[in-house]
C-alpha positions in Angstrom: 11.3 6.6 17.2 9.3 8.3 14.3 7.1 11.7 14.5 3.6 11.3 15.8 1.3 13.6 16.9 -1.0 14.0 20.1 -4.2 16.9 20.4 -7.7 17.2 21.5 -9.8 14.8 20.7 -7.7 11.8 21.2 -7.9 9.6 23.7 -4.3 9.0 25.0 -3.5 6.0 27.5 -0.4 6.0 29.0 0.5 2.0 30.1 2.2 1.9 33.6 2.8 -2.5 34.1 5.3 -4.5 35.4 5.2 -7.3 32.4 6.8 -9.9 35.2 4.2 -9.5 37.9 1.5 -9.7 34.9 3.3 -12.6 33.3 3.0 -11.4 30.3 5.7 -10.9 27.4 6.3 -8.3 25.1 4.4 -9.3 22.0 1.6 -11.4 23.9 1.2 -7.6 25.8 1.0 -5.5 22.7 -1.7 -7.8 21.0 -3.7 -7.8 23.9 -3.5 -3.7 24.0 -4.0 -3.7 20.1 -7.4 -6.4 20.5 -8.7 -3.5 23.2 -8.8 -1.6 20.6 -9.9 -3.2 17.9 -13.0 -4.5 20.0 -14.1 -1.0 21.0 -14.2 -0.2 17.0 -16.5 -2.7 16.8 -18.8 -1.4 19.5 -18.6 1.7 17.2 -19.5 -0.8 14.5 -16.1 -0.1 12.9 -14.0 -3.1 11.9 -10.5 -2.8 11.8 -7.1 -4.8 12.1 -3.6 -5.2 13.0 -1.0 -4.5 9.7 1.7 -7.2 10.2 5.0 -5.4 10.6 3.3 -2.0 11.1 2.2 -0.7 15.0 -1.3 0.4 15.2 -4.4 -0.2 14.2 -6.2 0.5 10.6 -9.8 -0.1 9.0 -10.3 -3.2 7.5 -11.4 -3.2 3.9 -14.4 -5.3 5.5 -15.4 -1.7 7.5 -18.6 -0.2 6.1 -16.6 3.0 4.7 -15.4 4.6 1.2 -12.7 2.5 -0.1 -10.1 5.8 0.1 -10.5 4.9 3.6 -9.2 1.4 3.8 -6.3 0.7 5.5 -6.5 4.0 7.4 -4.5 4.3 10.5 -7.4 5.2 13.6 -4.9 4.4 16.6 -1.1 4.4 17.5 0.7 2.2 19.7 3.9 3.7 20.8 5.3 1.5 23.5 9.1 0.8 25.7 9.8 -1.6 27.8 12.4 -1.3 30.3 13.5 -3.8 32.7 9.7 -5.7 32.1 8.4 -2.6 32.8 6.5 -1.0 30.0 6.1 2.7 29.5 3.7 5.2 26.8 0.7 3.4 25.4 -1.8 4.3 23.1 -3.7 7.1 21.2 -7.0 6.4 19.5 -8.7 9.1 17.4 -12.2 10.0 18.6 -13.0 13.9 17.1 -10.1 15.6 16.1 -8.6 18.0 13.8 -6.4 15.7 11.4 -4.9 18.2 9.7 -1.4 18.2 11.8 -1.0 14.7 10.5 -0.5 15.8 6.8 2.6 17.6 7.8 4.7 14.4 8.8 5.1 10.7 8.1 2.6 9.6 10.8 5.0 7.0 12.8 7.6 6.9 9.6 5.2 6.2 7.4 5.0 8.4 3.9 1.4 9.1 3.1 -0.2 7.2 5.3 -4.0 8.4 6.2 -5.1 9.2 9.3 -9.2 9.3 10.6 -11.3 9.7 13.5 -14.3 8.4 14.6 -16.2 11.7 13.3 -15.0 11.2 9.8 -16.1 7.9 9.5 -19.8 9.4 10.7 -19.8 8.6 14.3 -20.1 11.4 16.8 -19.9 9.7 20.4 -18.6 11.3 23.5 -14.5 10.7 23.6 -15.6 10.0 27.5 -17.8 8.0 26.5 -15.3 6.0 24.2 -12.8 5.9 26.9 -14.8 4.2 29.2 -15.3 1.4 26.5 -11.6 1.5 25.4 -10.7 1.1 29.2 -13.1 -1.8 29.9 -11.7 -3.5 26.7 -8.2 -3.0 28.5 -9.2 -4.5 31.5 -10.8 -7.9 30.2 -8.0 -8.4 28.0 -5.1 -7.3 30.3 -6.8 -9.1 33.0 -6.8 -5.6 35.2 -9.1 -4.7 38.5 -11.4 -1.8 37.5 -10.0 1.5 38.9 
């Protein structure tokens, strides 16, 4: 794998599921964690997308935000599966200090900008985002609330 990087103010989900009891494969699992995602941005009013060939999730250049910011990565998706089983999860960026992120290739990638929620002007709880995030993860996942 490639160098990522994990602090405060990030909300980090961890993915425990058995992909066979789920019926679920690989790809039709990772979409559904990456559309979670991309519908709590939008709660936040922030549009963002999938890059095709590239794990996470960006802003859109349809996001309300300076154009520096477009195509800005906001979450990583670091997943294994092993035996159906999948394993690590997710990091979105809620209020963080990005700084640690100019000293590597976020996820392989040279000069690839990272942002938070605050950056982009929105200052909301990161329990508050987690509890939409998580919801998100249910109705797409098809999970009972914990």
């Amino acid at each position: 794998g490639e160098i990522t990087y994990h602090g405060p103010g990030q909300i980090v989900i961890y993915l425990l599921l058995d992909l066979r009891r789920k019926k679920l494969f690989v790809k039709e699992f990772v979409r559904s964690i990456e559309e979670a995602v991309i519908q709590t941005l939008r709660a936040y009013k922030v549009i963002a997308e999938r890059k095709p060939g590239a794990p996470g999730i960006y802003l859109s250049n349809q996001s309300e935000v300076e154009e520096s910011l477009w195509g800005a990565k906001i979450a990583a998706l670091g997943l294994k599966i092993t035996k159906q089983c999948s394993y690590h999860g997710l990091a979105l960026n809620i209020d963080m200090d990005l700084s640690p992120f100019d000293a590597i290739h976020p996820c392989g990638y040279e000069g690839l900008r990272t942002v938070d929620l605050k950056s982009l002007g929105i200052c909301e709880n990161i329990d508050t985002v987690a509890g939409t995030l998580l919801n998100h993860l249910q109705q797409q996942l098809q999970l009972e609330p914990v």
